[in-house]
C-alpha positions in Angstrom: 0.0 0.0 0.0 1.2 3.7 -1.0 0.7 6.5 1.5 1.4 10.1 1.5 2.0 12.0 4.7 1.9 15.3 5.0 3.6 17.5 7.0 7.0 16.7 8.4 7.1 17.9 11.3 7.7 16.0 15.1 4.4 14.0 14.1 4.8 13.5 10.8 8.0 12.2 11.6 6.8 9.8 14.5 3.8 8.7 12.5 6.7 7.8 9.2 9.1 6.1 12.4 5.9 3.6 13.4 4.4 3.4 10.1 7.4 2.1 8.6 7.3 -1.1 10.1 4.6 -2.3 8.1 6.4 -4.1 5.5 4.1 -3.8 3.1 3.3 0.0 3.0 5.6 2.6 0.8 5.6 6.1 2.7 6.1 9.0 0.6 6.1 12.5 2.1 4.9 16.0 1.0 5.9 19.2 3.2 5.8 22.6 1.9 9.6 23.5 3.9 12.5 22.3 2.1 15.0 21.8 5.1 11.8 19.0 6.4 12.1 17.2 2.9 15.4 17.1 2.7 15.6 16.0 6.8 13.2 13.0 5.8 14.4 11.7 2.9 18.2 11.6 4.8 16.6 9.6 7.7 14.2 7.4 6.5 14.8 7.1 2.8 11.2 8.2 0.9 10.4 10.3 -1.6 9.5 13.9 -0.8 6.2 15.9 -3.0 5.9 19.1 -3.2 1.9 18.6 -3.4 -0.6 15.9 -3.0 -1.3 16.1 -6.9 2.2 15.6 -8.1 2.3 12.6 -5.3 -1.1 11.3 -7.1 -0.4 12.0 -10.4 3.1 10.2 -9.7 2.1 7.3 -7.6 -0.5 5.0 -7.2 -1.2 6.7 -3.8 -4.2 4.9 -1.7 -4.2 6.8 1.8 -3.0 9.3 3.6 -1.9 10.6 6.8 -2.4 14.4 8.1 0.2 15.8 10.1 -0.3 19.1 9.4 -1.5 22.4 12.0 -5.3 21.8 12.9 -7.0 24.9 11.2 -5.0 23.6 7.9 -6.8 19.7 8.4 -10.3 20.3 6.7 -9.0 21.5 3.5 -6.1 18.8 2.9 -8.8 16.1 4.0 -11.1 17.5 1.2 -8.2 17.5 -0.9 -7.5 13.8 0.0 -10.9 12.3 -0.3 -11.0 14.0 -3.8 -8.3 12.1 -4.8 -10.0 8.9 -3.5 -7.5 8.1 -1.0 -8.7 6.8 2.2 -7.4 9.6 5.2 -5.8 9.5 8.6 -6.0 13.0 10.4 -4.6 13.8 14.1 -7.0 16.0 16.1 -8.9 18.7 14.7 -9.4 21.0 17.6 -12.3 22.6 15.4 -15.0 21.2 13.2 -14.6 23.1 10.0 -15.3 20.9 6.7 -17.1 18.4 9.3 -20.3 17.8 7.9 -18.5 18.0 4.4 -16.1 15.8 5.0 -18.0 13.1 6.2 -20.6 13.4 3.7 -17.8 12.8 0.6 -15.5 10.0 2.8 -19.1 8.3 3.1 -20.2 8.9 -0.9 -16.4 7.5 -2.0 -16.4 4.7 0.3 -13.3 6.0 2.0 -12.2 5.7 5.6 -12.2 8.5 7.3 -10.2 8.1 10.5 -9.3 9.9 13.5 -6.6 10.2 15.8 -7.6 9.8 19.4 -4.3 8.7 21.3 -5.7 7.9 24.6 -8.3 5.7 23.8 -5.1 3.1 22.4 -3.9 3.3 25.7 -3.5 0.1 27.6 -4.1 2.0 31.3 -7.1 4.0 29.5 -8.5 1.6 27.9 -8.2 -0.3 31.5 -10.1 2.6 33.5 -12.6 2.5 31.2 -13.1 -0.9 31.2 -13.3 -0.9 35.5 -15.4 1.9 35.4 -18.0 0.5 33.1 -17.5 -2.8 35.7 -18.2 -0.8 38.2 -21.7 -1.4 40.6 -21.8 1.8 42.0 -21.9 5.8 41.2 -18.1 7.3 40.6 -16.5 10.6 41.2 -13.2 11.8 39.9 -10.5 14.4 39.9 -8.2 14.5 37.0 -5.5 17.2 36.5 -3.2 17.5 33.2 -0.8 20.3 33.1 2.2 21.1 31.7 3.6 24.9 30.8 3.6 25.9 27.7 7.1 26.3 26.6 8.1 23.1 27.6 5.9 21.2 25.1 8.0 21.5 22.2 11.5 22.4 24.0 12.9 23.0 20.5 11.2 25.2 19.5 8.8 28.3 20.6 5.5 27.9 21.7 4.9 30.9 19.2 5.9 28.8 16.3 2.9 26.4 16.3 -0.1 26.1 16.8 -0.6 26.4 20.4 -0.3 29.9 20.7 -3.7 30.3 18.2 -6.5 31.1 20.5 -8.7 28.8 18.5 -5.9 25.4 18.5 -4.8 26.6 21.8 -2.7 25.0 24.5 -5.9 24.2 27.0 -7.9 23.3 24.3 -5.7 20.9 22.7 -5.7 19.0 26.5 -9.3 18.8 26.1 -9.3 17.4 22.7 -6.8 14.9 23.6 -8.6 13.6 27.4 -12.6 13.9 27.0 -12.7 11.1 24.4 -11.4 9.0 26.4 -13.4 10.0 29.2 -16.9 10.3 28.3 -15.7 6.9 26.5 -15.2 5.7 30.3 -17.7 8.0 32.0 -20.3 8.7 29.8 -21.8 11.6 27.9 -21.5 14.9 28.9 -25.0 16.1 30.5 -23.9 19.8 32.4 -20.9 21.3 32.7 -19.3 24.6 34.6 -16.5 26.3 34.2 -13.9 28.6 36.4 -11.1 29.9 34.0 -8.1 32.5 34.2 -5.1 33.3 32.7 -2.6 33.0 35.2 0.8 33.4 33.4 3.1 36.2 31.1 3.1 34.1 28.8 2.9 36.0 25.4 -0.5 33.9 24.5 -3.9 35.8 24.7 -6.6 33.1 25.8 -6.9 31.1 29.7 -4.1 29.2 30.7 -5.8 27.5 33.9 -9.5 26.0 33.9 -11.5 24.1 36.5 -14.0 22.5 35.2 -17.0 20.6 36.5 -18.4 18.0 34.4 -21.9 15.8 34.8 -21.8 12.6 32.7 -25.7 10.8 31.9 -24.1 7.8 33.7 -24.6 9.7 36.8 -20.4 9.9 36.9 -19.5 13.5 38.1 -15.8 14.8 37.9 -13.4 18.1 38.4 -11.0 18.6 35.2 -8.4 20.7 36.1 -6.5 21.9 32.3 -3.3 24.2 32.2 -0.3 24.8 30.9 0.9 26.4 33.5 2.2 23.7 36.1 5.8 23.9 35.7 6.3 20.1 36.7 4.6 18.0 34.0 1.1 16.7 35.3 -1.2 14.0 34.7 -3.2 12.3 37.3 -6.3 10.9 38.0 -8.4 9.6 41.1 -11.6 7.5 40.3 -13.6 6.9 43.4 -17.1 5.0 44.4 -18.6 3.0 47.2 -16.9 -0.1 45.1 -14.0 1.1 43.0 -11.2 3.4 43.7 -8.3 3.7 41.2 -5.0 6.0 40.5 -3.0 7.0 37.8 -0.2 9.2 37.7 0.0 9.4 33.3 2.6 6.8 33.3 2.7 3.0 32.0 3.8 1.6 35.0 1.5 4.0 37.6 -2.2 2.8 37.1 -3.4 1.2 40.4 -6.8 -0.3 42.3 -7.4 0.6 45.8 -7.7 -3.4 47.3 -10.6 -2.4 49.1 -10.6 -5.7 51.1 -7.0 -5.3 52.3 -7.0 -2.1 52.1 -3.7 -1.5 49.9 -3.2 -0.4 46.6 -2.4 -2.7 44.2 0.1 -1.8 40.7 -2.2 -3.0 37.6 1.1 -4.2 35.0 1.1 -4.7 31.7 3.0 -7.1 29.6 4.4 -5.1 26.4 7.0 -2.5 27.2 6.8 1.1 26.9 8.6 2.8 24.2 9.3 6.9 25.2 11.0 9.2 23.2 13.1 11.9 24.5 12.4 15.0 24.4 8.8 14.4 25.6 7.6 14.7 29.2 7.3 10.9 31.0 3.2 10.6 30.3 4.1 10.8 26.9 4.4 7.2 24.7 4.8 5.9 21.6 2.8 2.4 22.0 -0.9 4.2 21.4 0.4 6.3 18.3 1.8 2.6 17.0 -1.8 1.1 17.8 -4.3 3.8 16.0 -2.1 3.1 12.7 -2.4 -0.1 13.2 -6.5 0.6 13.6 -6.5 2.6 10.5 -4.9 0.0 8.3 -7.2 -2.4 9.8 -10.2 -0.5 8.5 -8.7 0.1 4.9 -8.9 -3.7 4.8 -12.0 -4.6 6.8 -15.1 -2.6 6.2 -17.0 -3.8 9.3 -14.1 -3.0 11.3 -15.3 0.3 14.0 -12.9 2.6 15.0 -12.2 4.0 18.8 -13.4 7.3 18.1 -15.0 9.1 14.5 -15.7 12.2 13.7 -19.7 12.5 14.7 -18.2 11.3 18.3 -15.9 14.3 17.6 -18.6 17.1 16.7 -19.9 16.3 20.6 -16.9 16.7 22.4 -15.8 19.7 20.0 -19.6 21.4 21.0 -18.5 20.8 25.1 -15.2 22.5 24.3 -17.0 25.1 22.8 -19.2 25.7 25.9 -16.3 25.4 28.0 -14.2 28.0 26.6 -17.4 30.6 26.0 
């Protein structure tokens, strides 16, 4: 199989890195900056495009992968599905070309699939699995923070597209953690929101939210989103009359309150955690490996669903919304 992936940037080049080790795909790459062309064909060996209709035109492309800024996604998946390749896109952060979109992948008979790391994590996918277990009603308290700077330390938070109020910082957190929670927890019924911006940072929307969050499963929870806690921050507490669980972001942190004994207990897993540096700790490469792996999957097997979709997507985009109003 022939796929195009576009933009070459720290994703691009992760997605090309786990990609690759399908066997039987050919990665070609299209990136409008010279110096990333030149960068990828050096360390992996493909084929740079200067534009998905020379790659077409040139290749038998049949998919695609969309590592480009969020506000640029709608158009280059229009572009994509046009060319009747089946699409990959990382989070959207905004719905524009939704509807569209989804109307032509559906009319082509293309997949249209999208990125939703979390939900291919093993410890996610674990707490979700508990919580639906669970016999009783559940609280929780989740904070993620990190400041803003040190996302990308090599370059400036200026640069990207965190410092655009509408694919901001806060609102990528969001994006990234309430699909995998209403997954666990439910639908989101009512929400409230207390929001500041606490730092100098040269940005111009909140930094720091506390959010309240009712889910129709009767689940109620406190999101705390910033990018200003200067140690990196990821941690949740899942509580009930039945279940209590922990996790500090990292593979080897998720653990079950033995209720009986009355001692925590570490929940392991068998396949090892890759990390790449440069990244804080919460950050690893197993889930990116496993969506591609779902998104071949669906290529190949029609009946095949996905962890997350677009109309899924719309929801959580329209809670966002709210949130940040």
């Amino acid at each position: 199989m022939k796929i195009i992936v576009i933009g070459l940037g720290s994703m691009g080049k992760r997605r090309i890195r786990l990609i690759s080790e399908h066997k039987d795909v050919e990665l070609f790459g299209i990136d409008s900056q010279e110096a990333r062309c030149a960068e990828v064909k050096e360390k992996f060996g493909i084929t740079c495009y200067n534009s998905i209709d020379e790659a077409c035109n040139t290749q038998n492309i049949e998919a695609a992968i969309i590592c480009t800024s969020p506000l640029s996604h709608a158009s280059i998946i229009k572009e994509c599905l046009e060319h009747n390749l089946h699409v990959f896109t990382e989070i959207n952060l905004v719905q524009d070309g939704y509807d569209e979109n989804i109307t032509l992948a559906k009319s082509k008979g293309k997949v249209l699939f999208l990125s939703s790391t979390f939900l291919y994590r093993k410890e996610t996918q674990t707490i979700i699995e508990k919580v639906h277990e669970a016999k009783c009603s559940l609280n929780y308290i989740y904070h993620v923070g990190q400041y803003l700077p040190d996302w990308h330390p090599w370059e400036s938070y200026n640069n990207y597209f965190i410092s655009n109020p509408k694919t901001n910082g806060c609102r990528e957190i969001m994006a990234i953690d309430l699909p995998w929670m209403v997954t666990a927890f439910g639908a989101i019924k009512d929400v409230k929101v207390m929001k500041s911006k606490n730092t100098e940072l040269n940005i111009f929307y909140n930094d720091s939210y506390l959010i309240m969050l009712e889910h129709e499963s009767g689940a109620k929870g406190v999101f705390a989103v910033d990018v200003v806690a200067r140690k990196p921050y990821r941690h949740i507490d899942v509580y009930g009359e039945q279940l209590q669980l922990s996790w500090n972001g990292t593979v080897d942190s998720l653990n079950e309150f033995d209720i009986e004994n009355k001692k925590d207990v570490n929940i392991t897993f068998d396949d090892a955690s890759e990390h790449v540096e440069g990244y804080a700790a919460f950050i690893t490469e197993n889930p990116y490996r496993e969506e591609l792996n779902a998104y071949l999957k669906q290529i190949v097997d029609s009946s095949f669903t996905p962890a997350w979709d677009f109309e899924k997507d719309k929801a959580v985009l329209d809670i966002i919304d709210k949130i940040e109003a």
